[in-house]
Short mmCIF file of the C-alpha atoms (twelve columns), coordinates in Angstrom:
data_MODEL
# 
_entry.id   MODEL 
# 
loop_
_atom_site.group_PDB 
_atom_site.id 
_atom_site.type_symbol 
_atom_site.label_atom_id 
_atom_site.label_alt_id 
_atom_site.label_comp_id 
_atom_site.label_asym_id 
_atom_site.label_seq_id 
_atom_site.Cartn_x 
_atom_site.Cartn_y 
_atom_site.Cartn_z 
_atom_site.pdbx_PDB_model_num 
ATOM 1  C CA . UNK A 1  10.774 2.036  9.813   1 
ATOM 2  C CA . UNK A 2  7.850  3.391  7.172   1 
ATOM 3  C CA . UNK A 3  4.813  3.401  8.543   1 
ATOM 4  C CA . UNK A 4  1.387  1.891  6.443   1 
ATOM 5  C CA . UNK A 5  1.053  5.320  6.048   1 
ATOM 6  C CA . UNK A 6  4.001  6.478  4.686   1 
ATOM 7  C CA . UNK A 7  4.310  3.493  2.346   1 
ATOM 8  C CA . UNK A 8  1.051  3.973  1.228   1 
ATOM 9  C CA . UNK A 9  1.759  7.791  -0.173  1 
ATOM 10 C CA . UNK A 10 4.895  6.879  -2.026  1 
ATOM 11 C CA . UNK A 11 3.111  3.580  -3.950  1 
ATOM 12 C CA . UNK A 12 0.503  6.079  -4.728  1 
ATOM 13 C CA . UNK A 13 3.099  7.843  -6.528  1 
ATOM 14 C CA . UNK A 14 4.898  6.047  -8.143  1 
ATOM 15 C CA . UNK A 15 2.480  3.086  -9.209  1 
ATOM 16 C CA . UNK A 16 2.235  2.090  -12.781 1 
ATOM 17 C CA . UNK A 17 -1.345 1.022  -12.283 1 
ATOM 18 C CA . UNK A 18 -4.262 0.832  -9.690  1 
ATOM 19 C CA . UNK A 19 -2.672 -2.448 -7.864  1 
ATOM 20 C CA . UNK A 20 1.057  -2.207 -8.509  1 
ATOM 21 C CA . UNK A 21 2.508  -2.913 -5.505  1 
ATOM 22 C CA . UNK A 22 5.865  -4.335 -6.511  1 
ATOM 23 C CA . UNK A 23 7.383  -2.679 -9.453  1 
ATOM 24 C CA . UNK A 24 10.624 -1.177 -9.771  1 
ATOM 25 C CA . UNK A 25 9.663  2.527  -9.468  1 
ATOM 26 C CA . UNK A 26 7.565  1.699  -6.267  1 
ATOM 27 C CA . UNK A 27 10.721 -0.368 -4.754  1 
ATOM 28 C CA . UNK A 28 13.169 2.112  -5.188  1 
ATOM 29 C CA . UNK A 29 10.599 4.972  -3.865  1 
ATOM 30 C CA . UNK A 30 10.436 2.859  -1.107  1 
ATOM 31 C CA . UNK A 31 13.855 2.250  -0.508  1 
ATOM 32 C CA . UNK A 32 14.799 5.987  -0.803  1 
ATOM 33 C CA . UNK A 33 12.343 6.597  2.133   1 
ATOM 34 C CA . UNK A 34 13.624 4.497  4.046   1 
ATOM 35 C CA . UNK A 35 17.593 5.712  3.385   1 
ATOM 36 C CA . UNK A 36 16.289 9.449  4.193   1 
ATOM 37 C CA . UNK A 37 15.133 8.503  7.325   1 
ATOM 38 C CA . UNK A 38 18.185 5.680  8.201   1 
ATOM 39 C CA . UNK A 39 20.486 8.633  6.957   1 
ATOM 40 C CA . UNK A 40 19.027 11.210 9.934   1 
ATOM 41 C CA . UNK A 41 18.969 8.194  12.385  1 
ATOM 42 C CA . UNK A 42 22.857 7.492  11.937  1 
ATOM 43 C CA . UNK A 43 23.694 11.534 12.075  1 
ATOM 44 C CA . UNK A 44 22.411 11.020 15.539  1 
ATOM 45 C CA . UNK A 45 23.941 7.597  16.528  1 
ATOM 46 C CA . UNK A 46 27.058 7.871  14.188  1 
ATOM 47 C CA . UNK A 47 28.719 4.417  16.120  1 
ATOM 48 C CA . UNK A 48 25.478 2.495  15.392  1 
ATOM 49 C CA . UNK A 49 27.113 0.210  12.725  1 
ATOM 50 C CA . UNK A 50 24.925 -1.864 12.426  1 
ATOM 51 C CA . UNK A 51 22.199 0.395  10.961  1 
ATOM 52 C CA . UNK A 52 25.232 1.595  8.632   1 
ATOM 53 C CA . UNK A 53 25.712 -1.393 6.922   1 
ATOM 54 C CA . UNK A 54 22.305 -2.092 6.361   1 
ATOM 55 C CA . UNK A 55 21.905 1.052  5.297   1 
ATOM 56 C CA . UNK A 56 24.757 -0.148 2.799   1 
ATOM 57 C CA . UNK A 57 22.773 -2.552 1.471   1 
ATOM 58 C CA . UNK A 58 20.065 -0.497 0.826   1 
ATOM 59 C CA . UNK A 59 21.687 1.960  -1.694  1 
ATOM 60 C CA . UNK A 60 23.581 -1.011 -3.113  1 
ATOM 61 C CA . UNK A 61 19.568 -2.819 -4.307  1 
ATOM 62 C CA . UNK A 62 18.965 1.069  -5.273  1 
ATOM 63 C CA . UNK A 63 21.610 1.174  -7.630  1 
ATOM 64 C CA . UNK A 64 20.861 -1.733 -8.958  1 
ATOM 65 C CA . UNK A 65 16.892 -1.024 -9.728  1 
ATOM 66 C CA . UNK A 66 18.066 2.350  -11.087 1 
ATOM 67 C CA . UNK A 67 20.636 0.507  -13.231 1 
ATOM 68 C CA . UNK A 68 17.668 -1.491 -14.558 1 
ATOM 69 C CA . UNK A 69 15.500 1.035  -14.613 1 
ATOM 70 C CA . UNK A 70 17.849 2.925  -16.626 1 
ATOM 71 C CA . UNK A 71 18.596 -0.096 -19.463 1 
ATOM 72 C CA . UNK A 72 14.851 -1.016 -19.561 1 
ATOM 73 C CA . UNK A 73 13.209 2.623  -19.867 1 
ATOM 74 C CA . UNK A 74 15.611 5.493  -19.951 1 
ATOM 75 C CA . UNK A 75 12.358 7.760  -20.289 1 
ATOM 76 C CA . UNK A 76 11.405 6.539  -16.973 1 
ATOM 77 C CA . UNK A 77 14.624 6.630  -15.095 1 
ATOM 78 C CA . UNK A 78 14.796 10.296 -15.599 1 
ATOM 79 C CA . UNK A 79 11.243 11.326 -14.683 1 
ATOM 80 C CA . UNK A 80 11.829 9.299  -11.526 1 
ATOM 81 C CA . UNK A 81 15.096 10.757 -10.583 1 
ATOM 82 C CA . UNK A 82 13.450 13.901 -10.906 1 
ATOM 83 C CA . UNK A 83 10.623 12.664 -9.063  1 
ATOM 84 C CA . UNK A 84 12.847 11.517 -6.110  1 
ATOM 85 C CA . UNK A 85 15.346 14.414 -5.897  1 
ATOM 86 C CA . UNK A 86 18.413 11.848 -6.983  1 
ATOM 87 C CA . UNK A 87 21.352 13.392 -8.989  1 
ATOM 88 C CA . UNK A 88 22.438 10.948 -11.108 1 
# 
């Protein structure tokens, strides 16, 4: 779980503007915090299954904002990759 914190330092980067909350780039910074830290949770509790498959779901509404990321502005999709630390 992110704290206000936390949340608050990733919309900070990755904002298009002063009071974007909800954009694309913010939702998948978001969501790639919260699969780091889901990630080291299930190396410790590796039959916890169902943090795995909501952890599934996670990277699968990733992909997706990537993919339309990547069709809308492929400019953007890059720097952000970069940004995260993604390979793709």
């Amino acid at each position: 779980m992110l704290t206000k914190r936390q949340k608050g330092g990733v919309v900070k980067d990755l904002r298009r503007h002063e009071k974007d909350t909800g954009s694309a780039e913010v939702q998948i910074g978001l969501l790639t915090k919260r699969i780091k830290e889901l990630t080291s949770h299930l190396k410790k509790h590796p039959k916890d299954h169902h943090s795995r498959r909501g952890l599934l779901l996670m990277v699968g509404k990733r992909r997706r904002f990537l993919q339309y990321i990547k069709r809308a502005n492929e400019k953007v999709h890059s720097k952000l990759m970069k940004q995260l630390g993604l390979d793709g």
